[in-house]
C-alpha positions in Angstrom: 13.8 6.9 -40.7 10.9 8.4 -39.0 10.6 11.7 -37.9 9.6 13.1 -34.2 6.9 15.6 -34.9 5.5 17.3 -31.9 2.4 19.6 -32.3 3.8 23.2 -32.2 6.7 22.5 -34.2 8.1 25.2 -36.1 9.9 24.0 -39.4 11.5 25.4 -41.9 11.0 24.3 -45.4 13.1 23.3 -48.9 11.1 25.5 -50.8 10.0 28.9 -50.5 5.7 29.5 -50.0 4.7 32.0 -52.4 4.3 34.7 -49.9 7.9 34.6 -49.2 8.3 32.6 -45.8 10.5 29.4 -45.5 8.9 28.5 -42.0 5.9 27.1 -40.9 3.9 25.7 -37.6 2.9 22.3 -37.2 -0.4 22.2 -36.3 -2.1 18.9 -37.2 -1.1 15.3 -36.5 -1.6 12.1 -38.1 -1.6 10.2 -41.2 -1.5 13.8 -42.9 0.3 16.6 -41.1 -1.2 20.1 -40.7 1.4 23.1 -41.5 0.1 27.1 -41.2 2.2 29.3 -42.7 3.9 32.0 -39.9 4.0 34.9 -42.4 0.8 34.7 -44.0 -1.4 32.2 -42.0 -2.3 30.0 -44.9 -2.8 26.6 -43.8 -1.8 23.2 -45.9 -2.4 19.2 -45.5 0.5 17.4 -46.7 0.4 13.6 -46.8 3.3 12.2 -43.6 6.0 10.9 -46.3 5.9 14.6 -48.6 6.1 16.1 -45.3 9.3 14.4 -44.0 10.6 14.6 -47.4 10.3 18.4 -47.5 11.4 19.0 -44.2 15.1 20.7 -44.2 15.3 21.7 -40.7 13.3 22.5 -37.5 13.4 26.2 -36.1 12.0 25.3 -33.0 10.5 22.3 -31.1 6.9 21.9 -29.6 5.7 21.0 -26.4 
């Protein structure tokens, strides 16, 4: 199953970043997917499959 990812996406995470936040922004798409963290503003490229597979739930949806 594929998932719908929409720039501005706001997901929250299975594990916890380092600085303490769960959720994070979408902010890159395509064969990797962009996330910035919304507590400390670090920003990570995850390959699409880690991404889905990391995913628990999304916060909010994007335009």
């Amino acid at each position: 199953m594929v998932l719908e990812i929409k720039l501005g996406d706001v997901v929250r995470l299975k594990k916890v970043h380092p600085c303490g936040s769960y959720e994070w922004q979408v902010v890159r798409l395509g064969a990797d997917i962009g996330i910035k963290c919304l507590q400390c503003g670090r920003r990570v490229l995850l390959e699409r499959s880690v991404f889905e597979r990391r995913v628990k739930e999304f916060v909010s949806r994007g335009d």
